[in-house]
LOSESE-314624 format. One record per residue (C-alpha): residue number from 0; x, y, z. Coordinates in steps of 0.25 Angstrom, whole numbers, plus 2048, in hexadecimal, padded with zeros to 3 digits. Example, Ala and Ser with C-alpha at 12.3 -4.5 7.8 and 13.67 -1.06 7.14 Angstrom:
<rs>
@seq 0 u 831 v 7EE w 81F
@seq 1 u 837 v 7FC w 81D
</rs>
This chain:
<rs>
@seq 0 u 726 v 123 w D49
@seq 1 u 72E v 12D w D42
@seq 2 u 73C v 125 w D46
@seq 3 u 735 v 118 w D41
@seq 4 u 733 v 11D w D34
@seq 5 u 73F v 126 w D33
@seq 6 u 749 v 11B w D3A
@seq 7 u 74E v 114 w D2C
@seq 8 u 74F v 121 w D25
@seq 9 u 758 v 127 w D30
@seq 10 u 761 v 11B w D30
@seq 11 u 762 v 11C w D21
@seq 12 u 766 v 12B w D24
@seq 13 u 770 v 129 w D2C
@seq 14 u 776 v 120 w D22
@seq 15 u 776 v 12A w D18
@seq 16 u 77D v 133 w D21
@seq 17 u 787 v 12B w D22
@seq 18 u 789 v 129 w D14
@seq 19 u 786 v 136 w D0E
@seq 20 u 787 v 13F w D1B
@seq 21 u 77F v 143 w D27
@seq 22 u 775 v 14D w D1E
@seq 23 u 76F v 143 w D14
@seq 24 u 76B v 13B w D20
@seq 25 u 766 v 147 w D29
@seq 26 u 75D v 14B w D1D
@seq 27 u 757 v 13D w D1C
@seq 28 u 755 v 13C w D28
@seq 29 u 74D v 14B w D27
@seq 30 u 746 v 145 w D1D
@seq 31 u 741 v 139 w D23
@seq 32 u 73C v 141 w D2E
@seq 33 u 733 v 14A w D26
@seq 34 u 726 v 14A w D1F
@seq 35 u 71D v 14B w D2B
@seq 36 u 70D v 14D w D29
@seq 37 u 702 v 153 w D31
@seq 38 u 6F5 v 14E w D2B
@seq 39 u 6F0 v 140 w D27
@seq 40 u 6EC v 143 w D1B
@seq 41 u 6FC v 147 w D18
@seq 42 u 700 v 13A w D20
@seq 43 u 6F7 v 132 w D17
@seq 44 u 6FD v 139 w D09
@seq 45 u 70A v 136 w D0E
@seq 46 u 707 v 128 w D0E
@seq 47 u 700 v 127 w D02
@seq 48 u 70D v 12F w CFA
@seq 49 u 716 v 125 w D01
@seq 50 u 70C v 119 w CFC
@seq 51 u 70E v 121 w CED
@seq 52 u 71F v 124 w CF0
@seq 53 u 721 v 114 w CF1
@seq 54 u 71A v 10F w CE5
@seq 55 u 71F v 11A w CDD
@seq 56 u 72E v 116 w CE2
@seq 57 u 72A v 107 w CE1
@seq 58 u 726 v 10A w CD2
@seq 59 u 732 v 113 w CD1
@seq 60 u 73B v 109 w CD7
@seq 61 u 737 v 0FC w CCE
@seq 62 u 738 v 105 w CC2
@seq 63 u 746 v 108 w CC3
@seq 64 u 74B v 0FC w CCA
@seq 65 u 752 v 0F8 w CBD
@seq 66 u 75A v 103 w CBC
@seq 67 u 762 v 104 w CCA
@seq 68 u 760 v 0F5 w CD0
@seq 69 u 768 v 0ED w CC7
@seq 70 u 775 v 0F8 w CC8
@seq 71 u 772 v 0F9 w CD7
@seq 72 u 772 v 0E8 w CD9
@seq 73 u 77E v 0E9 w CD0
@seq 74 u 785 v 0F2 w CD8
@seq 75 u 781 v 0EB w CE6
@seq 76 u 787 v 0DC w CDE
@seq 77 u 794 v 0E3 w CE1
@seq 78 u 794 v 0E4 w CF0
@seq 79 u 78C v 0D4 w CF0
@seq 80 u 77F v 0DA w CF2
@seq 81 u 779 v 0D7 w CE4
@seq 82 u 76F v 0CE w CE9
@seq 83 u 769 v 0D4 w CF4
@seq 84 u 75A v 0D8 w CF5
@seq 85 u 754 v 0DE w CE7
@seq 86 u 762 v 0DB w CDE
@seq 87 u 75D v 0CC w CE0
@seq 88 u 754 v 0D0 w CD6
@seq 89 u 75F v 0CD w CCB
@seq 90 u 75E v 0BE w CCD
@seq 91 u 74F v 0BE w CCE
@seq 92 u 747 v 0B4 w CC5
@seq 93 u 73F v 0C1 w CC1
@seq 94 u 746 v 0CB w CB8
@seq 95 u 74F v 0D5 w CC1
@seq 96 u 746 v 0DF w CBB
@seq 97 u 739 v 0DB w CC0
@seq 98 u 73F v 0D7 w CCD
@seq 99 u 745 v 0E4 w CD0
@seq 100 u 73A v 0EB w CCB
@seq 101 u 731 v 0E3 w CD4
@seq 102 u 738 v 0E3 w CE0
@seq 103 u 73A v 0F2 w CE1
@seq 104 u 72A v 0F1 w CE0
@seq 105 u 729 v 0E8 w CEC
@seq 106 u 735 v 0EF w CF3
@seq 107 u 72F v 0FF w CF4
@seq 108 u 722 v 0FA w CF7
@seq 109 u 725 v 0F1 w D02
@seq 110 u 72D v 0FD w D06
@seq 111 u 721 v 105 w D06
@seq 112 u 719 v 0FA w D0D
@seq 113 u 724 v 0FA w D19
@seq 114 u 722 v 10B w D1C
@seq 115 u 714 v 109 w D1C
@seq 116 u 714 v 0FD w D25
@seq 117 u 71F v 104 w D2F
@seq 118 u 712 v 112 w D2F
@seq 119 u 708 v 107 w D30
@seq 120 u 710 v 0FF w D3D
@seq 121 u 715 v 10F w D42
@seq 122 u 704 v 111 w D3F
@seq 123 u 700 v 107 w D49
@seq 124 u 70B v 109 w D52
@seq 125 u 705 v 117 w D57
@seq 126 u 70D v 11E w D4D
@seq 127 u 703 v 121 w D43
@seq 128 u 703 v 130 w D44
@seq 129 u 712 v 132 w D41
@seq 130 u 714 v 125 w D37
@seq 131 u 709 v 12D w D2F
@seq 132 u 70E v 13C w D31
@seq 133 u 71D v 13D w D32
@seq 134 u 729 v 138 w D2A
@seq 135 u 723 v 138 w D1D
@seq 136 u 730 v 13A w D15
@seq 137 u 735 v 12E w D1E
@seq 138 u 72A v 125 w D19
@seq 139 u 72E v 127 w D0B
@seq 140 u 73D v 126 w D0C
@seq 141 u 73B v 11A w D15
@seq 142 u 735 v 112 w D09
@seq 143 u 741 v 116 w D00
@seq 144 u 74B v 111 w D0C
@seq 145 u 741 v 104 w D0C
@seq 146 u 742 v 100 w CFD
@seq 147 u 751 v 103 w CFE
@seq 148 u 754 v 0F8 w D09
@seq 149 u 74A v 0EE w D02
@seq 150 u 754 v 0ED w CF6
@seq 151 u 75B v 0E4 w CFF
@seq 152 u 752 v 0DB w D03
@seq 153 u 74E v 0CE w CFC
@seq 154 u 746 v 0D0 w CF0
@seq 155 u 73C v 0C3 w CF6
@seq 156 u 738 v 0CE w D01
@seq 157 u 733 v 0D7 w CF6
@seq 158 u 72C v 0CE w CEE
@seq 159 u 725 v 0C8 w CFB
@seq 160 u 722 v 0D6 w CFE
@seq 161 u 71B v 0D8 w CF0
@seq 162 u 715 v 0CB w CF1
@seq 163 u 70F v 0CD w CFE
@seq 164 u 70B v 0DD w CFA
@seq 165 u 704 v 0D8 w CEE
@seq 166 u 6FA v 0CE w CF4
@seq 167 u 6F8 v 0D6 w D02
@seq 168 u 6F5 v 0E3 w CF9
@seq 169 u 6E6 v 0DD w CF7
@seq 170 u 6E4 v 0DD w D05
@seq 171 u 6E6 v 0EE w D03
@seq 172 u 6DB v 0EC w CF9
@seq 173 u 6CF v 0F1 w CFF
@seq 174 u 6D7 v 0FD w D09
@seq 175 u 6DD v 102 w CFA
@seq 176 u 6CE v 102 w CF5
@seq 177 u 6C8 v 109 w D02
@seq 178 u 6D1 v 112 w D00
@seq 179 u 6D2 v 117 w CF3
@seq 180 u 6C4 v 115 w CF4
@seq 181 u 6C3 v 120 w CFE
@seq 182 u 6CF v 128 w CF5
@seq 183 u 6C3 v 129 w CEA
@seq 184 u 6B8 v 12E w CF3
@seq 185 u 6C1 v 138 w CF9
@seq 186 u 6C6 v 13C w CEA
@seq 187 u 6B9 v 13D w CE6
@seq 188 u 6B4 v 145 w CF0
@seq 189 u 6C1 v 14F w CF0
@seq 190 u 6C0 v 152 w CE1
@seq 191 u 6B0 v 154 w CE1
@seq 192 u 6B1 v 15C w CEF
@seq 193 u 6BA v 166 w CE6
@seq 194 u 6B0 v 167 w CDA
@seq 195 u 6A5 v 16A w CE3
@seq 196 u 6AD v 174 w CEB
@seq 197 u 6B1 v 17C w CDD
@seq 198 u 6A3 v 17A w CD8
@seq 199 u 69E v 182 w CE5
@seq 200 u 6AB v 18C w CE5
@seq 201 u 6AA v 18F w CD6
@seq 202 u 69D v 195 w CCD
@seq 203 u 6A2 v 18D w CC1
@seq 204 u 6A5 v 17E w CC0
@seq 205 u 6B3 v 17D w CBA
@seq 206 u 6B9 v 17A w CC8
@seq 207 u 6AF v 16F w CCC
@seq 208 u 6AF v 168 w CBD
@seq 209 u 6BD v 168 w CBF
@seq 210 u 6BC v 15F w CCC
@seq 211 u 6B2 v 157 w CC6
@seq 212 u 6BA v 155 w CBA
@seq 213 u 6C8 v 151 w CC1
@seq 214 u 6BE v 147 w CCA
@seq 215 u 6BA v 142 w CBB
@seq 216 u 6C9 v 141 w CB5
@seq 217 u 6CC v 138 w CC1
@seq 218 u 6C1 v 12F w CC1
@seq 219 u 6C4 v 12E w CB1
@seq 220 u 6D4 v 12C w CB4
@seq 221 u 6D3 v 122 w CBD
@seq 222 u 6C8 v 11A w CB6
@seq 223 u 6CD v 119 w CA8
@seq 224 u 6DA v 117 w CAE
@seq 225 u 6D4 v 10C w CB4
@seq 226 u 6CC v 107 w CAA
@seq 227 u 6D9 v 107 w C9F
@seq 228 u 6E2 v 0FF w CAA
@seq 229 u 6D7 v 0F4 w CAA
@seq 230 u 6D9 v 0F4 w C9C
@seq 231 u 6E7 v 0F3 w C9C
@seq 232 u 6E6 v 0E7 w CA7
@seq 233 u 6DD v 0E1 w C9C
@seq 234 u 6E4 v 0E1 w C92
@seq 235 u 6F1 v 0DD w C9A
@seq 236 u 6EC v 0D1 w CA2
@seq 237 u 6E3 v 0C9 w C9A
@seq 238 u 6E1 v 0BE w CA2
@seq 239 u 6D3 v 0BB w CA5
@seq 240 u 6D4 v 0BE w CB6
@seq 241 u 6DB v 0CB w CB5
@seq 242 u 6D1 v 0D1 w CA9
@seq 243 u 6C6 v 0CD w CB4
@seq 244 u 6CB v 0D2 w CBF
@seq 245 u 6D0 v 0DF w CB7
@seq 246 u 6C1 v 0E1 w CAF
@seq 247 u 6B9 v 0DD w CBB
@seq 248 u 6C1 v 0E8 w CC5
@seq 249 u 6C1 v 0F2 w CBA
@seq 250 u 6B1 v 0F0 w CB6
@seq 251 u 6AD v 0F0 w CC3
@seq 252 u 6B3 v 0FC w CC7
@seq 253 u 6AD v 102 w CBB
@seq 254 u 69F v 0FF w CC0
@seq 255 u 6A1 v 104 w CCC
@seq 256 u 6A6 v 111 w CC7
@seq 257 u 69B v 112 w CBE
@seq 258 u 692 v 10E w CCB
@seq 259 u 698 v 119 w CD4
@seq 260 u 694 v 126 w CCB
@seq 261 u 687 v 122 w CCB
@seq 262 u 67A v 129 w CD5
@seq 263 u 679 v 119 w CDA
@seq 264 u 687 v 11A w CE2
@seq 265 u 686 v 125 w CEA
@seq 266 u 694 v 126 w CEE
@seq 267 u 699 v 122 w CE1
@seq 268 u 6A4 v 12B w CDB
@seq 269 u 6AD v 12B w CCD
@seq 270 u 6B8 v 12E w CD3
@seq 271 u 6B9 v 125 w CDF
@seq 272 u 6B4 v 11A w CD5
@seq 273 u 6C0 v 11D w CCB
@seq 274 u 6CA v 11C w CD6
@seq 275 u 6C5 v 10D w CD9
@seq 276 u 6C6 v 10C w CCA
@seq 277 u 6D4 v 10F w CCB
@seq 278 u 6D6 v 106 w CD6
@seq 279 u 6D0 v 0FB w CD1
@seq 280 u 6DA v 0FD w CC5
@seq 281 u 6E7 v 0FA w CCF
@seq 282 u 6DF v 0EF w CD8
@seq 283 u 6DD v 0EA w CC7
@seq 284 u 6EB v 0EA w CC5
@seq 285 u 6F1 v 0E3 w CD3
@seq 286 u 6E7 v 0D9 w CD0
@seq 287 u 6EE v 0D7 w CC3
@seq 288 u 6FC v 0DA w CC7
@seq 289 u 6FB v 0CB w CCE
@seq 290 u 6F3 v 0C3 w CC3
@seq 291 u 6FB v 0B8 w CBF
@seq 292 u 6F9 v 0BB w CAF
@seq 293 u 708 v 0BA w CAB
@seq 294 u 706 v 0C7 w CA2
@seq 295 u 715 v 0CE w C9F
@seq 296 u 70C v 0DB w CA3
@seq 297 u 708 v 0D7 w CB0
@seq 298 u 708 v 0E1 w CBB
@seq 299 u 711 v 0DF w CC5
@seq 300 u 70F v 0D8 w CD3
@seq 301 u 714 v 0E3 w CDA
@seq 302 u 708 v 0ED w CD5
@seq 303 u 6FF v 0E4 w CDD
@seq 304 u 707 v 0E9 w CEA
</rs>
């Protein structure tokens, strides 16, 4: 399992040591191999920090693709390679910005999708234990190494990509609500586990008020947050389907709050309700990030991906 995942980055560090010596490709090869786990729970944060690493390098990536893509696409017009893969984007009908700030979108998060499907094929393949446990580092620098060979390839492969991601992400609808369902029991519990363990430990309260208090700043952060981005979609989509769909979400998850920290809901709690409030927020704005309203502040297509 571990030469499977690990194979591209030691062929990548063989060239490098060809290029820059033999100790800059033993050390990523070092690298590659490291970062082994020994309990679930690590294996699962791994992921989870791996899942956060690609859409902070999308972000980061789409950012700044103004600033080196054009010099670089300059500089490959010299040895005939101006047009290949993301550089096409200077003759695209779109502006070059957009495009290049699109594709590197679509680029790093079919990167991501590719490591995950290779865990989920070595998962099913019998290898489970090792493509969750081992060569953490490798999983990490094997995205990088993706997003690097995509530049090459066709800008039509990673708008397809973006187009397919966008429309199959609502079938990942109901899992994503599951589970950040089960997030906010869990959190709820954690949080209200500590304030009654400091209320027994300690003769005052300070302790447990505390706990009750940071359980109380979170369902505030979370649900104000929400309710002010549902303003802010209001007042920026003003077609009459996206204000329904954004009032309608946003005043039923109100109600159920509201519902939930009542004696009627037995297993009701603040905290798990405001963390469906806060995903109700992003389901609010992938909804809107494909309504066809023409608005110049539109959300882009990628953040329904």
């Amino acid at each position: 399992m571990g030469g499977l995942i690990s194979a591209p980055l030691t062929a990548a560090g063989t060239c490098l040591g060809g290029c820059f010596g033999s100790c800059m490709a033993t050390g990523c090869c070092k690298l590659a191999g490291s970062g082994t786990v020994s309990t679930a729970r690590a294996a699962r944060f791994v992921l989870i920090w791996l899942q956060v690493f690609i859409a902070a390098l999308a972000l980061f990536l789409s950012a700044t693709a103004v600033e080196w893509l054009p010099g670089t696409c300059e500089k490959m017009d010299s040895v005939g390679m101006g047009g290949v893969g993301i550089c096409n984007c200077r003759s695209s009908a779109e502006p070059s910005d957009l495009c290049w700030q699109d594709q590197m979108i679509y680029r790093s998060e079919a990167s991501g999708c590719i490591v995950f499907a290779a865990l989920m094929f070595m998962t099913f393949s019998g290898c489970a234990q090792g493509a969750a446990r081992s060569h953490a580092v490798a999983k990490f620098m094997a995205v990088v190494l993706l997003i690097f060979i995509s530049l090459f390839l066709p800008n039509k492969c990673a708008t397809a990509f973006g187009s397919v991601a966008t429309a199959a992400s609502a079938i990942f609808l109901v899992a994503q609500a599951v589970l950040l369902i089960d997030f906010g029991y869990a959190w709820n519990e954690l949080w209200y586990s500590n304030a009654i363990e400091a209320r027994r430990r300690e003769v005052g309260q300070r302790s447990y008020r505390l706990w009750l208090g940071a359980m109380l700043l979170a369902s505030a952060s979370m649900t104000i947050g929400g309710l002010i981005m549902s303003v802010y979609f209001y007042v920026v989509f003003p077609d009459t389907g996206s204000r329904a769909v954004n009032v309608t979400a946003m005043v039923l998850s109100v109600v159920f709050l509201m519902v939930s920290i009542t004696d009627w809901c037995e297993h009701g709690a603040l905290l798990t309700s405001s963390v469906v409030i806060a995903y109700t927020t992003w389901l609010i704005s992938e909804a809107l990030a494909v309504v066809p309203t023409g608005t110049p502040l539109q959300l882009p297509a990628w953040v329904g991906s």
